[in-house]
mmCIF file of the N, C-alpha and C atoms, coordinates in Angstrom:
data_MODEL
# 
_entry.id   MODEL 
# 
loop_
_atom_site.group_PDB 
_atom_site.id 
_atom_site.type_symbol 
_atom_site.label_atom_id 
_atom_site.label_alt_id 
_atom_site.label_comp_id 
_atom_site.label_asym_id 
_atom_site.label_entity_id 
_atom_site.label_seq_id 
_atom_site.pdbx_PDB_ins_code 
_atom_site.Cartn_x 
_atom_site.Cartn_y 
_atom_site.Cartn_z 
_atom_site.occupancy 
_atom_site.B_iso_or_equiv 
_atom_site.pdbx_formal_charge 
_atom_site.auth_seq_id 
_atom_site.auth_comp_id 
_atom_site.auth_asym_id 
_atom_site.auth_atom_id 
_atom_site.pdbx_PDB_model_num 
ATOM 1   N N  . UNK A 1 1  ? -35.105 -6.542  -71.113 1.00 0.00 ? 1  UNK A N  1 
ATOM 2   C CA . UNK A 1 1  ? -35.611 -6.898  -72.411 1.00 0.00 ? 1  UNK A CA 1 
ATOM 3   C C  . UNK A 1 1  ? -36.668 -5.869  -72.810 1.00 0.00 ? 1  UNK A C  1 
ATOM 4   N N  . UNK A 1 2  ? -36.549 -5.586  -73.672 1.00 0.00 ? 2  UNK A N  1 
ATOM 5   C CA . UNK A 1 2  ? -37.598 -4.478  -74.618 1.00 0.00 ? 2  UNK A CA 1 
ATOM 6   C C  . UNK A 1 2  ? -38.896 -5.253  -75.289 1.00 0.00 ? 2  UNK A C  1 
ATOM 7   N N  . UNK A 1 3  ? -39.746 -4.463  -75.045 1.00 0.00 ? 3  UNK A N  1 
ATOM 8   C CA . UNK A 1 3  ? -41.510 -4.879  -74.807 1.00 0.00 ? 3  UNK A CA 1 
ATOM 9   C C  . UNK A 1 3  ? -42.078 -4.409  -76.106 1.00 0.00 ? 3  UNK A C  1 
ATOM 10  N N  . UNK A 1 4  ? -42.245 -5.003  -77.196 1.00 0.00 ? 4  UNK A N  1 
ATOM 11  C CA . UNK A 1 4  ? -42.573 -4.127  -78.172 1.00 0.00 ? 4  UNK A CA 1 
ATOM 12  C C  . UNK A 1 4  ? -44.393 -3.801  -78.074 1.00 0.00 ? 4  UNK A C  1 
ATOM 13  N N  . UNK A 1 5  ? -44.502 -3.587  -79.168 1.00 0.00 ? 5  UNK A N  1 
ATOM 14  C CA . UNK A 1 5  ? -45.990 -2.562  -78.891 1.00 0.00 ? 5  UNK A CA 1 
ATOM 15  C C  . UNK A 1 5  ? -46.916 -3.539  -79.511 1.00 0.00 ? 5  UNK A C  1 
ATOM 16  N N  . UNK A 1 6  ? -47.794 -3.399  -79.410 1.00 0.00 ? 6  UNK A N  1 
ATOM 17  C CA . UNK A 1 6  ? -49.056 -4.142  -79.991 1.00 0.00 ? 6  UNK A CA 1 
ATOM 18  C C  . UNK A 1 6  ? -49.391 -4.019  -80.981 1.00 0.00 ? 6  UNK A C  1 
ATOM 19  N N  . UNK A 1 7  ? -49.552 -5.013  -82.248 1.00 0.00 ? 7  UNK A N  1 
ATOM 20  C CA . UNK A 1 7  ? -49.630 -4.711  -83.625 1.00 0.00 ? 7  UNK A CA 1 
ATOM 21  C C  . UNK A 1 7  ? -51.273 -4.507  -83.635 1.00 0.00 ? 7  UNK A C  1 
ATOM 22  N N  . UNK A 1 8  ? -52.189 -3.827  -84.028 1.00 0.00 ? 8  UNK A N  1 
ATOM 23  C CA . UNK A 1 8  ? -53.388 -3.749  -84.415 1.00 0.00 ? 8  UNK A CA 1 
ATOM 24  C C  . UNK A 1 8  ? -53.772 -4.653  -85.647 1.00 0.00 ? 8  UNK A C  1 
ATOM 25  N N  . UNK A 1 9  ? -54.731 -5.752  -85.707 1.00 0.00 ? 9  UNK A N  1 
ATOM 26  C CA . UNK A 1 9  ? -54.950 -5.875  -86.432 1.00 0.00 ? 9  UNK A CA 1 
ATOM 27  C C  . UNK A 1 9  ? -56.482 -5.729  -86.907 1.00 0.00 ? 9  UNK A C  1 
ATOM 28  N N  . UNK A 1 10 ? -56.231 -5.114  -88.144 1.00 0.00 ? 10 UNK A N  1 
ATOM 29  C CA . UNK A 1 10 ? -58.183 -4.549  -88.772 1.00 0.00 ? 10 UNK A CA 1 
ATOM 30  C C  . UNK A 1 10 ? -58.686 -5.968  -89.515 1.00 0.00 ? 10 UNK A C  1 
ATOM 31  N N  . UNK A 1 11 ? -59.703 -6.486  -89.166 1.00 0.00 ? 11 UNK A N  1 
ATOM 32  C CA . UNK A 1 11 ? -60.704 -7.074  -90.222 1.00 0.00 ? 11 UNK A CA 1 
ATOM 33  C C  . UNK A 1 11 ? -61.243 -6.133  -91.320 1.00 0.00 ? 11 UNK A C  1 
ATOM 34  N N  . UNK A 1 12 ? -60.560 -6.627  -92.674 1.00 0.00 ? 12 UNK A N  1 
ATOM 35  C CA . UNK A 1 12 ? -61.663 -6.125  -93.683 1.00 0.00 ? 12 UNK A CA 1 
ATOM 36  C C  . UNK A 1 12 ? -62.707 -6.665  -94.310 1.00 0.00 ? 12 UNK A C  1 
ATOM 37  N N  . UNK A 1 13 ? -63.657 -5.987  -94.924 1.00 0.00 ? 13 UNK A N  1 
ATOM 38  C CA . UNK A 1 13 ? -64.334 -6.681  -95.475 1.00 0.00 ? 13 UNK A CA 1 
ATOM 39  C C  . UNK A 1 13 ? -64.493 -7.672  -96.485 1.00 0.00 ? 13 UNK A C  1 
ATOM 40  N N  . UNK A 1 14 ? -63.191 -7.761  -97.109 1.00 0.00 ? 14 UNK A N  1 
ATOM 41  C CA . UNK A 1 14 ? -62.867 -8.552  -98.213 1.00 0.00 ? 14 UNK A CA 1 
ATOM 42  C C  . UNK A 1 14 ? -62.337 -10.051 -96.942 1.00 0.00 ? 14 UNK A C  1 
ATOM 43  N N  . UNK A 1 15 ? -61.646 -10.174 -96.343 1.00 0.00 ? 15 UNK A N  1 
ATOM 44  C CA . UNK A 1 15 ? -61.153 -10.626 -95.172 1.00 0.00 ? 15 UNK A CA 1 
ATOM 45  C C  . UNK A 1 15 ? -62.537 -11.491 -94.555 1.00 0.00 ? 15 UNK A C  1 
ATOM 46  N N  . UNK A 1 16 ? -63.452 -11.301 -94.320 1.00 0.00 ? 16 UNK A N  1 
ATOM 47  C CA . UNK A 1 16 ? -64.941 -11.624 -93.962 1.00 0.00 ? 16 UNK A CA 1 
ATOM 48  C C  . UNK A 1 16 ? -65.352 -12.444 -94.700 1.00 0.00 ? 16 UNK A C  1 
ATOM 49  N N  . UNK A 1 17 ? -65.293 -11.922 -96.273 1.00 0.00 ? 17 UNK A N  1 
ATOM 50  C CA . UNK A 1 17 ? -66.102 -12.929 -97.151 1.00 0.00 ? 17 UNK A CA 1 
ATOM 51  C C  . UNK A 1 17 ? -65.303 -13.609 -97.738 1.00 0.00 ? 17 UNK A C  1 
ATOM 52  N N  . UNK A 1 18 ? -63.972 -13.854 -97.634 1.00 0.00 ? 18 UNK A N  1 
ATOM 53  C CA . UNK A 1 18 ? -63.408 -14.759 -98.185 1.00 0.00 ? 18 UNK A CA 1 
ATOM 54  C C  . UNK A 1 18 ? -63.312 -15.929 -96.613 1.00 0.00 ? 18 UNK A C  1 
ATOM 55  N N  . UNK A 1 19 ? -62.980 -15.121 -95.447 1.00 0.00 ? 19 UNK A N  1 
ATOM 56  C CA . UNK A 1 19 ? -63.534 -16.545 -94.358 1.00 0.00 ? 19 UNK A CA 1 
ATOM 57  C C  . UNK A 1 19 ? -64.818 -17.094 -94.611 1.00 0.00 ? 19 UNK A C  1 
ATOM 58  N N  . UNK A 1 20 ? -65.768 -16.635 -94.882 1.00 0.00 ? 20 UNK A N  1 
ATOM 59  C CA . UNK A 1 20 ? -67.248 -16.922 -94.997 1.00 0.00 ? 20 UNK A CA 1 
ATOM 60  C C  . UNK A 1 20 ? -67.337 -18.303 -95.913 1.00 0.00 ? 20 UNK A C  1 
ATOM 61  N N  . UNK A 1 21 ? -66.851 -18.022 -97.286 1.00 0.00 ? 21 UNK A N  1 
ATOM 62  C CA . UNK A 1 21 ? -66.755 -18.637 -98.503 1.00 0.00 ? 21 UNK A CA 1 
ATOM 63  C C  . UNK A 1 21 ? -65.692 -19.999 -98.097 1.00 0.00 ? 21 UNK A C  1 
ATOM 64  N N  . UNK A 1 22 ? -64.762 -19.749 -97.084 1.00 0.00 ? 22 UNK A N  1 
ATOM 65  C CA . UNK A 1 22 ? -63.773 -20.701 -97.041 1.00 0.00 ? 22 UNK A CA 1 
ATOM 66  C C  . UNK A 1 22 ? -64.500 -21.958 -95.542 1.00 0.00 ? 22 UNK A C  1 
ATOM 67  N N  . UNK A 1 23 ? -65.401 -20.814 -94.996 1.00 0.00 ? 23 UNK A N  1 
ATOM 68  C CA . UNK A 1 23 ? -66.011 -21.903 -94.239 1.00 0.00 ? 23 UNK A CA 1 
ATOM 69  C C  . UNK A 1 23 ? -67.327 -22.783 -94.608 1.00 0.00 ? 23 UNK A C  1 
ATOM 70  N N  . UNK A 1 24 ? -67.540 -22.472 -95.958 1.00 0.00 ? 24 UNK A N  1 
ATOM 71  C CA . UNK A 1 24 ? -69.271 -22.605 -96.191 1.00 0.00 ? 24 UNK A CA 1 
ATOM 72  C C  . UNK A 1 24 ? -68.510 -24.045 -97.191 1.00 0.00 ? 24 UNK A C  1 
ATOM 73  N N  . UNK A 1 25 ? -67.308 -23.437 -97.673 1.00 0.00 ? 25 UNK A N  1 
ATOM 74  C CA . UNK A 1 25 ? -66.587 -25.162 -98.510 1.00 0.00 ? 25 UNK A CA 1 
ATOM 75  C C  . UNK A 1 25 ? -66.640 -26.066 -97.634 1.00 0.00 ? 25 UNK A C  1 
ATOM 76  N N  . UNK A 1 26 ? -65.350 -25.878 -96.221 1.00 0.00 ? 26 UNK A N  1 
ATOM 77  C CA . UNK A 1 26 ? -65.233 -26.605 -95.103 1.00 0.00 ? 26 UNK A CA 1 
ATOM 78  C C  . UNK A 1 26 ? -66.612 -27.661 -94.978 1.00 0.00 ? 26 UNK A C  1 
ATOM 79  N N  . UNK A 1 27 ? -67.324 -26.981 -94.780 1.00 0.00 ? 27 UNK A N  1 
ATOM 80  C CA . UNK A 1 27 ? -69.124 -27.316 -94.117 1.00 0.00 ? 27 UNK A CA 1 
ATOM 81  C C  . UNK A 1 27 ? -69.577 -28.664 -95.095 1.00 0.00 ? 27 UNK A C  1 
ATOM 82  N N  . UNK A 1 28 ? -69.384 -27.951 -96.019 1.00 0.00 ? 28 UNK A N  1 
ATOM 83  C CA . UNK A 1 28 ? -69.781 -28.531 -97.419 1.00 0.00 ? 28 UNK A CA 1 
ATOM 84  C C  . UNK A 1 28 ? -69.098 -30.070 -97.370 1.00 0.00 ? 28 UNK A C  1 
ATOM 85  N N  . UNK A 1 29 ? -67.559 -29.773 -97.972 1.00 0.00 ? 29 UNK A N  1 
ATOM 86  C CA . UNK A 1 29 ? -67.108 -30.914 -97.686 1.00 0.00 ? 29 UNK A CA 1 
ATOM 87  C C  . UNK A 1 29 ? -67.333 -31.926 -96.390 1.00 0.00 ? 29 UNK A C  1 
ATOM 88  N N  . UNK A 1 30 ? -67.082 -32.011 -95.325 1.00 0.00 ? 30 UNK A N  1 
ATOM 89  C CA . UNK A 1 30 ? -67.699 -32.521 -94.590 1.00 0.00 ? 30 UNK A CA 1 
ATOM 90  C C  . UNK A 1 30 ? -69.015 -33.343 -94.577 1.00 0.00 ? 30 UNK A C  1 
ATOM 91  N N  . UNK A 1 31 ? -69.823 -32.650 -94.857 1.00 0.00 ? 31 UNK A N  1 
ATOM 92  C CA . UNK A 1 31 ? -71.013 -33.170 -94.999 1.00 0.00 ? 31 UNK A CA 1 
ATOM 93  C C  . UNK A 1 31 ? -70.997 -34.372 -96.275 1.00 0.00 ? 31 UNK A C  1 
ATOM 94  N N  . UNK A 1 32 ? -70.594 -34.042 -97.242 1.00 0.00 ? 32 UNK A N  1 
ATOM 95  C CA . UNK A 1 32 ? -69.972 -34.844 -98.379 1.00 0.00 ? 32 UNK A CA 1 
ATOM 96  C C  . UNK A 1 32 ? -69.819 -36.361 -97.530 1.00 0.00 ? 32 UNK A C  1 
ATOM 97  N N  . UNK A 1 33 ? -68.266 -35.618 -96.852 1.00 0.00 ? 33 UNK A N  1 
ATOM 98  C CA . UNK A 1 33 ? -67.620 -37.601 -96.316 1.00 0.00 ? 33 UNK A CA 1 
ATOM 99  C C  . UNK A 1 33 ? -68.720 -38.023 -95.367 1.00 0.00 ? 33 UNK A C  1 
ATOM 100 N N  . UNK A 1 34 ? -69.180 -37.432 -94.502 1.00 0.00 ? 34 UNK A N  1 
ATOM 101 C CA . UNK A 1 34 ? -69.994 -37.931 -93.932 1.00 0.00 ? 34 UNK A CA 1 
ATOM 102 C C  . UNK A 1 34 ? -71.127 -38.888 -94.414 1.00 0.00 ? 34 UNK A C  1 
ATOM 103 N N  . UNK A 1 35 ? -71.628 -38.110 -95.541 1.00 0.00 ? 35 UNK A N  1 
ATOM 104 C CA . UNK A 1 35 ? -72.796 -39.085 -96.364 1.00 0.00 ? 35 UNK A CA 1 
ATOM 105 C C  . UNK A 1 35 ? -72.341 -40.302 -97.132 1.00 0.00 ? 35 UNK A C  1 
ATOM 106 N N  . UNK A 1 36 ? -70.631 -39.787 -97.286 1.00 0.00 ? 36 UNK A N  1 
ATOM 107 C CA . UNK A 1 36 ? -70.068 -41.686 -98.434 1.00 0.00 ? 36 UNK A CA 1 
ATOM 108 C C  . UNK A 1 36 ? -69.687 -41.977 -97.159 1.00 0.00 ? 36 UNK A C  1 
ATOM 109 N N  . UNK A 1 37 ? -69.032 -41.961 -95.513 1.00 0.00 ? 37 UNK A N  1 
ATOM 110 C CA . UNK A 1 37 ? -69.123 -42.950 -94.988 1.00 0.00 ? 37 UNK A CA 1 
ATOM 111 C C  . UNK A 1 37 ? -69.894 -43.447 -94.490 1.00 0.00 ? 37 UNK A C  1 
ATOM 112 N N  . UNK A 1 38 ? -71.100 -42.657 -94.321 1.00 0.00 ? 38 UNK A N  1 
ATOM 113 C CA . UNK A 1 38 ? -72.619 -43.296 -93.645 1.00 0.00 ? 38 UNK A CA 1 
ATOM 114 C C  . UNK A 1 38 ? -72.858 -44.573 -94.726 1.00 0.00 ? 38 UNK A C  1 
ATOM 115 N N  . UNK A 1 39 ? -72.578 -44.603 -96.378 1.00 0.00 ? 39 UNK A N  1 
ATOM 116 C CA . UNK A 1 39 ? -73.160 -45.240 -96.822 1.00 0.00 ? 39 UNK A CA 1 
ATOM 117 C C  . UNK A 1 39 ? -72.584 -47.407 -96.790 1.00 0.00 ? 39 UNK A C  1 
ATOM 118 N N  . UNK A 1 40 ? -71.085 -46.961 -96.235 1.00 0.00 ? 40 UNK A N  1 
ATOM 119 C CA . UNK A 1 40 ? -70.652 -48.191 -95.807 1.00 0.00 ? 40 UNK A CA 1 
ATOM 120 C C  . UNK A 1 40 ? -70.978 -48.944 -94.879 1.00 0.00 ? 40 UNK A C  1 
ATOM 121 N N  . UNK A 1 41 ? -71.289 -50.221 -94.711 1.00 0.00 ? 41 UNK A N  1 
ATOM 122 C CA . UNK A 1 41 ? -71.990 -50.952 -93.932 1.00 0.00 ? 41 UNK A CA 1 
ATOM 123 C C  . UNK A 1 41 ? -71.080 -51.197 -92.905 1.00 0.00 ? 41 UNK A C  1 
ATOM 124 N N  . UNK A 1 42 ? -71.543 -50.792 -91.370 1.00 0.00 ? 42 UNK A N  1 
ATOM 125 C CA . UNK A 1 42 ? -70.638 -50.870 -90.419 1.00 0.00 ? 42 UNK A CA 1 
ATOM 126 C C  . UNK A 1 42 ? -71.035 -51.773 -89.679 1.00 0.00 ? 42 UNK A C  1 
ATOM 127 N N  . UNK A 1 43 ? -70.056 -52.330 -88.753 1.00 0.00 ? 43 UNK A N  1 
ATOM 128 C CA . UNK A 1 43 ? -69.971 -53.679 -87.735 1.00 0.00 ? 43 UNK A CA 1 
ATOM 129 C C  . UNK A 1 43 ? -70.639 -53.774 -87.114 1.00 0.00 ? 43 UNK A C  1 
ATOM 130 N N  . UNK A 1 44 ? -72.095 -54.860 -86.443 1.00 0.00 ? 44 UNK A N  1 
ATOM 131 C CA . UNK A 1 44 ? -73.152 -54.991 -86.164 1.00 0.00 ? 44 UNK A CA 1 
ATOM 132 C C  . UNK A 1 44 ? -72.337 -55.206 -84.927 1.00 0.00 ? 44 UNK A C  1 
ATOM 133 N N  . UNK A 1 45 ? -73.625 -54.850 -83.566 1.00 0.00 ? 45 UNK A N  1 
ATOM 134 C CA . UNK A 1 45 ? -73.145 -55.358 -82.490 1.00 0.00 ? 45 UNK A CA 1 
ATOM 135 C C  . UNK A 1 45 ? -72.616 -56.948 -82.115 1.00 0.00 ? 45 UNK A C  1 
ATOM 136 N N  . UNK A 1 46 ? -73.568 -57.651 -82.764 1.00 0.00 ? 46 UNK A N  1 
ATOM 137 C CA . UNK A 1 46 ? -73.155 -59.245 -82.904 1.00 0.00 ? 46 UNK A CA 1 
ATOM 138 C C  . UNK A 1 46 ? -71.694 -59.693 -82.926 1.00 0.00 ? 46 UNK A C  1 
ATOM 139 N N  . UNK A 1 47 ? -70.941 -58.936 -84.503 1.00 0.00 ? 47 UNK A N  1 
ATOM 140 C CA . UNK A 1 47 ? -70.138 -59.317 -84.438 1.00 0.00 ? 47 UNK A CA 1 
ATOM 141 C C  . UNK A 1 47 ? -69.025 -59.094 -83.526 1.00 0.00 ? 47 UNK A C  1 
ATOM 142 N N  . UNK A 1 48 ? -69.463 -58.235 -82.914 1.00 0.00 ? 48 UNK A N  1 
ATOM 143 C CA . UNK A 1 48 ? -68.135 -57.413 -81.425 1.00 0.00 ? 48 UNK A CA 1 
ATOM 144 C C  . UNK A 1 48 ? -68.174 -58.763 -80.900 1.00 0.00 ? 48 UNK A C  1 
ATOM 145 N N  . UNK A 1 49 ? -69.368 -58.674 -79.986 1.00 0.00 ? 49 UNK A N  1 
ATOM 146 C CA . UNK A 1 49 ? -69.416 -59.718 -79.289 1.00 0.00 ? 49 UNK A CA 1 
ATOM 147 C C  . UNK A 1 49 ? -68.982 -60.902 -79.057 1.00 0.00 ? 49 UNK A C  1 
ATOM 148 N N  . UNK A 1 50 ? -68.412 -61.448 -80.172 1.00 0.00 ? 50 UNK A N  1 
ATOM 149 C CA . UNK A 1 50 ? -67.912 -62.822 -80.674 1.00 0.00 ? 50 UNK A CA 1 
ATOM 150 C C  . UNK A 1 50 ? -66.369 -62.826 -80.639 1.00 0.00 ? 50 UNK A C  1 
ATOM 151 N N  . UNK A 1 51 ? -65.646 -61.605 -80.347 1.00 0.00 ? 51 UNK A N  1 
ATOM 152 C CA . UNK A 1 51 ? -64.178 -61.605 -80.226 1.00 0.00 ? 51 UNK A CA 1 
ATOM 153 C C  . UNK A 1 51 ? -64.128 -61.380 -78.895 1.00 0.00 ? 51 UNK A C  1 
ATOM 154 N N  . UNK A 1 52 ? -63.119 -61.638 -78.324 1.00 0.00 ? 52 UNK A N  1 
ATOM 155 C CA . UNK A 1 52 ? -62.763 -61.302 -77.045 1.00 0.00 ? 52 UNK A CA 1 
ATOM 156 C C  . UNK A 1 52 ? -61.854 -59.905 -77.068 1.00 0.00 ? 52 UNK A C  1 
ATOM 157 N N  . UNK A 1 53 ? -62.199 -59.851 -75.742 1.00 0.00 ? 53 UNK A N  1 
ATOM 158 C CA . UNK A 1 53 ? -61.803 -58.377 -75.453 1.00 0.00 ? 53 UNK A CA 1 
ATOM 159 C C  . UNK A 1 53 ? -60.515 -58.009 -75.123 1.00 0.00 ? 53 UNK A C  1 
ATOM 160 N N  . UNK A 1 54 ? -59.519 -57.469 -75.482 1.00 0.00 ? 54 UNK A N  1 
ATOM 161 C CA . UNK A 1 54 ? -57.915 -57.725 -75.133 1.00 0.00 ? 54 UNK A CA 1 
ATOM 162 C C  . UNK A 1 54 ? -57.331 -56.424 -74.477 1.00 0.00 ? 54 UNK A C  1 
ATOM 163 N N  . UNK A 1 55 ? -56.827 -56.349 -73.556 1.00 0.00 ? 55 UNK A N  1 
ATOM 164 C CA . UNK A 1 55 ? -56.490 -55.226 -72.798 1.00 0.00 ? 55 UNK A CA 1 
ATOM 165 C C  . UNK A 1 55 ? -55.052 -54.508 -73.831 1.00 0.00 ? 55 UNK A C  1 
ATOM 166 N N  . UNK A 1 56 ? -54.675 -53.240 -73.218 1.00 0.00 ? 56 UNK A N  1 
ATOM 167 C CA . UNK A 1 56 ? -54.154 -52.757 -74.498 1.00 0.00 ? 56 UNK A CA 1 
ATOM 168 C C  . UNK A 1 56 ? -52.636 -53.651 -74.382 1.00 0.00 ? 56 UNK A C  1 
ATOM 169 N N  . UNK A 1 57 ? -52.631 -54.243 -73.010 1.00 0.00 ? 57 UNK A N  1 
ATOM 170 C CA . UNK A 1 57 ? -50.888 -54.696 -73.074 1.00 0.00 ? 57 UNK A CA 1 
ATOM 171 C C  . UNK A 1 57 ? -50.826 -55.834 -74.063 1.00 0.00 ? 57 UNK A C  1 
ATOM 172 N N  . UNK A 1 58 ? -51.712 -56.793 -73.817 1.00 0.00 ? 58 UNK A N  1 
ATOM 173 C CA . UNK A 1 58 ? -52.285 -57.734 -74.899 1.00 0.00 ? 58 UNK A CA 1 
ATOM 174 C C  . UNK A 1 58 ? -51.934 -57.766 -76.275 1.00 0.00 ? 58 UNK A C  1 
ATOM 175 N N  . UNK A 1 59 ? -53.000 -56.359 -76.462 1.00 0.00 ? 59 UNK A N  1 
ATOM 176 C CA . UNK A 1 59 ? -52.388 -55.797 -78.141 1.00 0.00 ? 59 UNK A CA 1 
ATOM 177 C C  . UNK A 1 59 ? -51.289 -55.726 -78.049 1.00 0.00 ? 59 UNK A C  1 
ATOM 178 N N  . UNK A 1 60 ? -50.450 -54.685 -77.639 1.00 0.00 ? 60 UNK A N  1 
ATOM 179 C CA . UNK A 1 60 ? -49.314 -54.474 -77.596 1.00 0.00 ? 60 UNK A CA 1 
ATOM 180 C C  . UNK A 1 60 ? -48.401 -55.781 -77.823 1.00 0.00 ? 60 UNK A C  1 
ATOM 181 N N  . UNK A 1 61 ? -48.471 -56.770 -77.347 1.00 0.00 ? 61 UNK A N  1 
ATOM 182 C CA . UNK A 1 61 ? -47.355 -57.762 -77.262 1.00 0.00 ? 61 UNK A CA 1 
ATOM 183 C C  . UNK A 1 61 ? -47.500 -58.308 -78.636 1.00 0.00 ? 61 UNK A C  1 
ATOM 184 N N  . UNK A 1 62 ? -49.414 -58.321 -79.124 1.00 0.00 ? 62 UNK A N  1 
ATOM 185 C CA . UNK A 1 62 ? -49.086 -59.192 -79.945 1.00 0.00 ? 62 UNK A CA 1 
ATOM 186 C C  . UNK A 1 62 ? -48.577 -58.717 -81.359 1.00 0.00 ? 62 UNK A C  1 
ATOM 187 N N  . UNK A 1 63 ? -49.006 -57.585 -81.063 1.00 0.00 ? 63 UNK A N  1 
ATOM 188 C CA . UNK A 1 63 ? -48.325 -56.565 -82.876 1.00 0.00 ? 63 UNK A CA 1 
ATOM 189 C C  . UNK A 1 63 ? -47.323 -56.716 -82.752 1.00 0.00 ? 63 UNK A C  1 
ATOM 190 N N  . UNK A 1 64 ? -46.228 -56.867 -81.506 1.00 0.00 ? 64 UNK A N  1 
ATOM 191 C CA . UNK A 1 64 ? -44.701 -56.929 -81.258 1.00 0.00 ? 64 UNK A CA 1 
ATOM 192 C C  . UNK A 1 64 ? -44.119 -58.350 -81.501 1.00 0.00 ? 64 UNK A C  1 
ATOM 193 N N  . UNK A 1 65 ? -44.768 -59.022 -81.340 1.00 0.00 ? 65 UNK A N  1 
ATOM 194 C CA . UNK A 1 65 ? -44.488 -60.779 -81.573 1.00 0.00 ? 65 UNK A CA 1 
ATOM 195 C C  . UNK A 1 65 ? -44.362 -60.914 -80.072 1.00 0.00 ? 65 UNK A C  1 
ATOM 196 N N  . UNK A 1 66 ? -44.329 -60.266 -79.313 1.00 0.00 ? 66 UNK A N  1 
ATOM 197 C CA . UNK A 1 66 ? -43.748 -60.976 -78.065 1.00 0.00 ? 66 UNK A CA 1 
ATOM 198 C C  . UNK A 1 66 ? -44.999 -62.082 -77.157 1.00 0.00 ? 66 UNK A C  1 
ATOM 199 N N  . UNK A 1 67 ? -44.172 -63.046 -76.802 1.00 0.00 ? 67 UNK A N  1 
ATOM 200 C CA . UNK A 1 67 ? -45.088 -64.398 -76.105 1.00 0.00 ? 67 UNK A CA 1 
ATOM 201 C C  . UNK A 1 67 ? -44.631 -64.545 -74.878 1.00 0.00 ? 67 UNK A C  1 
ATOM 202 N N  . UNK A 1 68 ? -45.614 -64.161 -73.917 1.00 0.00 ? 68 UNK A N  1 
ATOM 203 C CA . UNK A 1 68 ? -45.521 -64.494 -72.475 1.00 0.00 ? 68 UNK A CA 1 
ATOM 204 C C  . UNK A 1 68 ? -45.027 -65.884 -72.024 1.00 0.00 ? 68 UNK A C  1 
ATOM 205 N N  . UNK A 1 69 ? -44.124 -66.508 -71.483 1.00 0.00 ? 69 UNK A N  1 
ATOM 206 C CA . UNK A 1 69 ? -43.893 -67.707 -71.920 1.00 0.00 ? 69 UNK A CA 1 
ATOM 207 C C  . UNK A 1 69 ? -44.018 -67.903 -69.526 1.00 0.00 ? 69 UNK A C  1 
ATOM 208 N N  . UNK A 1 70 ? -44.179 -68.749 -68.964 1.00 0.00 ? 70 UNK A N  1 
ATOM 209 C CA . UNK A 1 70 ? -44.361 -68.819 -67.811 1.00 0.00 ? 70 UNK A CA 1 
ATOM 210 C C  . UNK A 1 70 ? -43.431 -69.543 -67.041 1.00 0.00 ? 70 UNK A C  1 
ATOM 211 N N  . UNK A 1 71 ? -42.608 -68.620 -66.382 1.00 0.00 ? 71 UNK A N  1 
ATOM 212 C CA . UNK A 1 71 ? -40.966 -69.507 -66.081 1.00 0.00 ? 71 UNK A CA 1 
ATOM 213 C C  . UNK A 1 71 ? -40.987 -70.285 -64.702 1.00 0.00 ? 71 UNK A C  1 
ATOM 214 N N  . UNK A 1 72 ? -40.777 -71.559 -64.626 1.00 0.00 ? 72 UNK A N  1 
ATOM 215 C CA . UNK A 1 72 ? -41.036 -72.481 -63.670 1.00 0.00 ? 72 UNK A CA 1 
ATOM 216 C C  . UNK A 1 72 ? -39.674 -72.144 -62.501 1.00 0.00 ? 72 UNK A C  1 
ATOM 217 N N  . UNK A 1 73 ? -40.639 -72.459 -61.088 1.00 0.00 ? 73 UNK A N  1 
ATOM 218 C CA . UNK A 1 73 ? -39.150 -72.273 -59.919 1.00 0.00 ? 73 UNK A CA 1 
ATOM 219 C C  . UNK A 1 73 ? -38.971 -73.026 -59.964 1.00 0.00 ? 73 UNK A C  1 
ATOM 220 N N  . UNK A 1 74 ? -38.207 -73.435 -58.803 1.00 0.00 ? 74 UNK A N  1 
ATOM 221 C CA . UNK A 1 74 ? -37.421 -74.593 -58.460 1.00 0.00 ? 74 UNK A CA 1 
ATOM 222 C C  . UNK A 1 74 ? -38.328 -75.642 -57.892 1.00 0.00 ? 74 UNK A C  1 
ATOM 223 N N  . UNK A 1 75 ? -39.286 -75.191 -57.244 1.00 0.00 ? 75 UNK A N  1 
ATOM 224 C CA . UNK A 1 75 ? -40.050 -75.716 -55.772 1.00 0.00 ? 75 UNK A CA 1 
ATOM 225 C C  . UNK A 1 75 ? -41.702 -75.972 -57.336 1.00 0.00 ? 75 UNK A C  1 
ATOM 226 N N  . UNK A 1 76 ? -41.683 -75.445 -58.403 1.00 0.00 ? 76 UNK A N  1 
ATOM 227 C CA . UNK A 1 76 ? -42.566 -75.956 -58.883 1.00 0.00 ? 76 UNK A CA 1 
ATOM 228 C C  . UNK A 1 76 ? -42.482 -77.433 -59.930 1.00 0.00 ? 76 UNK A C  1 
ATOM 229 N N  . UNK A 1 77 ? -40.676 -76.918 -60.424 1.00 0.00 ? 77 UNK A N  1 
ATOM 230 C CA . UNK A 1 77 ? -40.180 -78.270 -61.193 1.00 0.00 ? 77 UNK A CA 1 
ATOM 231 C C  . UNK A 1 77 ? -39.862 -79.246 -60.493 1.00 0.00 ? 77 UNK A C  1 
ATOM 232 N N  . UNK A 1 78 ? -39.894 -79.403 -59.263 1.00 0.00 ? 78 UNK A N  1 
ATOM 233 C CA . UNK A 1 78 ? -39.632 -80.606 -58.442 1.00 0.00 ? 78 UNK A CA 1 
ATOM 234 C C  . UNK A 1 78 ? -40.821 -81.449 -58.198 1.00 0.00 ? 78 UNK A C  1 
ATOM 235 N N  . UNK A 1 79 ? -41.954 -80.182 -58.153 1.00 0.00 ? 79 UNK A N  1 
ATOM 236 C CA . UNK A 1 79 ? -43.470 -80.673 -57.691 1.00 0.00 ? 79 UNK A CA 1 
ATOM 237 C C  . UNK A 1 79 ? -43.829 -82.270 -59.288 1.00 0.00 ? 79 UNK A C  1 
ATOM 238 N N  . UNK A 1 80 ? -43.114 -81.557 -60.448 1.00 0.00 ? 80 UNK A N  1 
ATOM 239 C CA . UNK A 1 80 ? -43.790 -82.482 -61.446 1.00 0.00 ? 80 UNK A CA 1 
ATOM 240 C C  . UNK A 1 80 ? -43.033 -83.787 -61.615 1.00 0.00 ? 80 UNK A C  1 
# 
């Protein structure tokens, strides 16, 4: 297989200040969402506390509908 050669690439100066300008928006914006989502009132520790804690299989079943249902042996339906 044939190895081609290494393309050089030059930074220009036009190249510079248009990254510059495109990162100083970036920055900008950011800072923006940051300040409208700071301004929404977020979930106090209290209220965590008051739900129980569900492991992820948990979740999982229940977004799925599925219900653990607990299947009786033989030696336990005789017991009742």
């Amino acid at each position: 297989m044939l190895q081609r050669k290494l393309t050089r690439i030059e930074l220009k100066p036009d190249d510079a200040k248009e990254f510059e300008s495109f990162w100083k928006d970036l920055t900008q914006k950011r800072k923006q969402e940051l300040q409208n989502a700071s301004g929404h009132p977020t979930p106090s520790h209290n209220d965590s506390a008051n739900t129980p804690h569900k492991t992820v299989s948990e979740l999982v079943r229940e977004r799925i509908g599925y219900h653990v249902k607990p299947q009786t042996t033989e030696g336990q339906a005789l017991l009742k």
